[in-house]
C-alpha positions in Angstrom: 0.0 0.0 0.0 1.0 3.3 -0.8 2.5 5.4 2.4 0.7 8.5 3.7 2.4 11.6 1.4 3.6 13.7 4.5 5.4 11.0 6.0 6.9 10.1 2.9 8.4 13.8 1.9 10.2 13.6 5.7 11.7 10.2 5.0 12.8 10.2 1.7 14.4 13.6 1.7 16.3 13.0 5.0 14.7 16.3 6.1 16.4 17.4 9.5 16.1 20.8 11.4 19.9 21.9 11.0 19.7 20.8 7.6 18.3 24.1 6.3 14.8 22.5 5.4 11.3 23.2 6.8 8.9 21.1 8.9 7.1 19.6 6.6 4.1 19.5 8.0 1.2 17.6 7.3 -2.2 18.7 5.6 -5.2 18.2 3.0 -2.5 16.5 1.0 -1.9 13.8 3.7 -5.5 12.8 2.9 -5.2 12.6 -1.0 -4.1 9.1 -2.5 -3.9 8.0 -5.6 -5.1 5.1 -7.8 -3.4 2.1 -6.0 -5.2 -0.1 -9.4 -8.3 -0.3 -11.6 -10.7 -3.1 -11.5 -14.4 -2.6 -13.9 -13.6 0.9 -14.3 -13.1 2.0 -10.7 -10.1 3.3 -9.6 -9.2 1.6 -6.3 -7.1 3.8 -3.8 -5.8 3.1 0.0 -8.6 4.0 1.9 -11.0 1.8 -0.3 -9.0 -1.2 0.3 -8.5 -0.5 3.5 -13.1 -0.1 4.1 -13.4 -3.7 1.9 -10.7 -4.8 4.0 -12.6 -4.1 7.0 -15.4 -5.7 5.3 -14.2 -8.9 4.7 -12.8 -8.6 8.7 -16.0 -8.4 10.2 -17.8 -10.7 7.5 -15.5 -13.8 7.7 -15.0 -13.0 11.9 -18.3 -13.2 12.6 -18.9 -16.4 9.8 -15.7 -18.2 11.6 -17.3 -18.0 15.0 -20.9 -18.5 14.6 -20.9 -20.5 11.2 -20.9 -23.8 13.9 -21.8 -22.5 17.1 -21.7 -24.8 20.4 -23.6 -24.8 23.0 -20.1 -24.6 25.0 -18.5 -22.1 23.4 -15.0 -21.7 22.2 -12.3 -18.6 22.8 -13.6 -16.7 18.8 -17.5 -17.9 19.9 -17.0 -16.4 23.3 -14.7 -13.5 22.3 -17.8 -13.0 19.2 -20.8 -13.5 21.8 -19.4 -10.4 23.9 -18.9 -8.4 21.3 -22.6 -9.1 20.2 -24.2 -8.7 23.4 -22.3 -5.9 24.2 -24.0 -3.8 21.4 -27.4 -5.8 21.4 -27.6 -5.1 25.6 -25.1 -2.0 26.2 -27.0 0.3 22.8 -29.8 -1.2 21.6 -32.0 -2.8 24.4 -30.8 0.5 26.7 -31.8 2.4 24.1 -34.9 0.7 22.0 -36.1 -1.9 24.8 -35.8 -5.3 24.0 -39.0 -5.8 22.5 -38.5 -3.1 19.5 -34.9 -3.5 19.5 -34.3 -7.0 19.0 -34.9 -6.6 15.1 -31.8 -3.7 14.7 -29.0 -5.6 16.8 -28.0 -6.8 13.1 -27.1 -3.9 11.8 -26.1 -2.0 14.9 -23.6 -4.8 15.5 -22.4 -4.5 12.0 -22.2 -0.7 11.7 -20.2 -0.9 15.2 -17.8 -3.5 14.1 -17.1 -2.0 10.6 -16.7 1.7 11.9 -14.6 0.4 15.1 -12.4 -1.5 12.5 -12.0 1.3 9.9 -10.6 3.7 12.9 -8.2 1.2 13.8 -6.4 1.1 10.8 -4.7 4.7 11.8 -2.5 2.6 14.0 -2.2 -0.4 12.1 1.9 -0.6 10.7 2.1 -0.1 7.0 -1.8 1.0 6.7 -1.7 3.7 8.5 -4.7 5.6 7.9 -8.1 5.9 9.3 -11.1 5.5 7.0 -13.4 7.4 8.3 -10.9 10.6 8.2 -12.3 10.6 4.1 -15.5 12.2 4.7 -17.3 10.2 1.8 -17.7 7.0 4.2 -18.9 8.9 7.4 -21.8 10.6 5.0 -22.4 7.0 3.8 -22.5 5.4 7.0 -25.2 8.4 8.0 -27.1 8.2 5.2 -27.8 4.2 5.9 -29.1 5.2 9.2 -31.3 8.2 7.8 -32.9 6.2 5.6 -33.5 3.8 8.4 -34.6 6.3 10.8 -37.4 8.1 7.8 -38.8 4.9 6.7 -39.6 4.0 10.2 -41.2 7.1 11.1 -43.8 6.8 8.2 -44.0 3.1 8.6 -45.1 3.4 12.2 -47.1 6.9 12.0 -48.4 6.6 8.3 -47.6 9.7 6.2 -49.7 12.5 8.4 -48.5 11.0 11.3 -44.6 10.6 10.3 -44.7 14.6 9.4 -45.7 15.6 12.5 -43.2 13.5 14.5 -40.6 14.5 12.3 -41.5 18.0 12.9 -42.2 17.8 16.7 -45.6 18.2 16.5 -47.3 19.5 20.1 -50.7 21.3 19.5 -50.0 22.2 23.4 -47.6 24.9 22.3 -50.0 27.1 21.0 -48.6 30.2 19.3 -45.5 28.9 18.4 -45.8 25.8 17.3 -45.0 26.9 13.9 -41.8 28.1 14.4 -41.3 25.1 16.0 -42.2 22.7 13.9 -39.8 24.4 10.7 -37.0 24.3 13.3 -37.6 20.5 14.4 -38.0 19.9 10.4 -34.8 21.6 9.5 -33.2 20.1 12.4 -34.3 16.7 11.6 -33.7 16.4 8.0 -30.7 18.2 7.3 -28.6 18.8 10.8 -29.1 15.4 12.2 -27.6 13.7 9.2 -24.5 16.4 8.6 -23.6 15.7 12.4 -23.9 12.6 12.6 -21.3 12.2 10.4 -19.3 15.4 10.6 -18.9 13.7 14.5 -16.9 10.7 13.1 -15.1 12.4 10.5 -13.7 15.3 12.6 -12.2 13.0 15.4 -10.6 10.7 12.7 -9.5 13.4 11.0 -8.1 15.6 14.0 -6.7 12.4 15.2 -4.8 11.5 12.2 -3.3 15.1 11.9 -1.9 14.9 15.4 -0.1 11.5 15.0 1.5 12.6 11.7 2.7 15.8 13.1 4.7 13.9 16.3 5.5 11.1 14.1 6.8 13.4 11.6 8.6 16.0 14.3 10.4 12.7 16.0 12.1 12.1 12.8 12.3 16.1 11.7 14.3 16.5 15.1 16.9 13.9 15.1 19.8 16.0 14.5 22.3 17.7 17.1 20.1 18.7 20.2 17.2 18.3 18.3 17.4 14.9 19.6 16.4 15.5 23.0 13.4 16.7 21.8 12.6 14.0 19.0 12.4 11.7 22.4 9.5 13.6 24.0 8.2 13.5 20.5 8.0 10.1 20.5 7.0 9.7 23.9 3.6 12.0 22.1 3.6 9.5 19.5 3.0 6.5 22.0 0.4 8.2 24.2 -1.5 9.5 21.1 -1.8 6.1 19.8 -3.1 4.9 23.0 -5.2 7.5 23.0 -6.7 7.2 19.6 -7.5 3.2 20.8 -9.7 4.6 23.1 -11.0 7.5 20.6 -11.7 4.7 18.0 -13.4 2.7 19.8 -15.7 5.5 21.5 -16.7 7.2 18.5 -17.9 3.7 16.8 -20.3 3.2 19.6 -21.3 6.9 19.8 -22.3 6.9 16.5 -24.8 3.5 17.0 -25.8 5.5 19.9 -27.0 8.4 18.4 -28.7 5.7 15.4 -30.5 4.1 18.4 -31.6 7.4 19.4 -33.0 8.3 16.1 -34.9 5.1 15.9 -36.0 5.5 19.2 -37.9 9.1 18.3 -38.9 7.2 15.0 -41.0 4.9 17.0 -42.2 7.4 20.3 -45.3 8.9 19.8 -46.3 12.5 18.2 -48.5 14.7 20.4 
């Protein structure tokens, strides 16, 4: 796989801070790849191997452990069955009950597992790269769950009814109830989606930027005293990594949180 652009103008050029050369420091064009092949007409970079990559991971985990499952389970059937019940108990029966939730475990379980693996690649040797840092597979990721979260709302309300709970209908505000309801509608339809995955995209990205820019500076700074401070550098690099384990992993399951939660006001009631 191609290397991130950034890191490769520090390494190649044997760029050093006595040696009359600039920090190069990272930017847009650390997120820019190109064509790694072509297969039917589609160009096929680093981050798109890296998201069918991901897909295959969670596809052939999950077939591998519950393809035979026993009723005494082994160490990939247990370490699968946590992972499972973690999302279908921790998110989606906290959030949904168990009752209406039992039918979206699948696919919060699979959007978890595929986002949580996509984030991970930024600290994966020789990949390298988050996924989700390319806003095109947040907004796609978002968009599956908006058009989750509409066609529930009409199927459970009807067409009337899935307007008004959309718009937050509540004859008991009187007055303004109007300006509430185009708020609530622009709300819904247009700043739920951006957030939801501007949220992901933004801590990928941010995320990304800072490890290249300590991982960049330990090199940039090996050279005369320089070196002293390449080491706390590097010490940045280490705790940013572990950081970002945590950061990955949170902003997977904030993301099926906020789908539950958008279900959840799909099937609540309108005044």
């Amino acid at each position: 796989m191609s290397a991130d652009p950034t890191t490769v103008l520090a390494f190649e050029t044997d760029c050093h801070i006595f040696d009359g050369c600039g920090f190069p420091a990272p930017g847009l064009h650390s997120f820019l790849f190109e064509p790694m092949f072509t297969a039917g007409g589609v160009d096929f970079n680093k981050p798109m191997l890296l998201a069918l990559l991901s897909t295959v991971l969670v596809v052939g985990f999950f077939w591998a452990a519950f393809n035979k499952p026993k009723l005494v389970p082994g160490k990939l059937q247990m370490v699968a069955e946590a992972g499972y019940d973690f999302v279908r108990r921790g998110v989606v029966y906290e959030t949904l009950g168990k009752r209406e939730g039992e039918k979206y475990v699948p696919i919060m379980v699979s959007l978890f597992f595929f986002i949580w693996i996509m984030n991970i690649w930024a600290i994966v040797p020789v990949a390298q790269f988050p996924v989700p840092s390319i806003i095109g597979f947040p907004v796609a990721l978002a968009l599956i769950v908006y058009v989750i979260w509409v066609s529930v709302t009409f199927k459970r309300h009807g067409f009337v009814g899935g307007w008004k709970n959309i718009a937050g209908y509540d004859k008991s505000l009187g007055p303004v109830l109007p300006v509430v309801m185009l708020i609530e509608l622009f709300s819904n339809l247009l700043i739920r989606p951006f957030t939801h995955a501007v949220r992901l995209f933004a801590n990928m990205f941010a995320g990304h930027v800072l490890l290249l820019i300590f991982t960049i500076a330990s090199w940039y700074l090996l050279n005369g005293i320089g070196i002293a401070y390449a080491g706390i550098s590097f010490v940045m690099v280490i705790l940013l990594t572990a950081f970002e384990l945590f950061i990955q992993a949170l902003q997977a399951y904030v993301f099926i949180l906020l789908a539950c939660n958008y279900i959840q006001g799909a099937l609540a009631e309108h005044h």
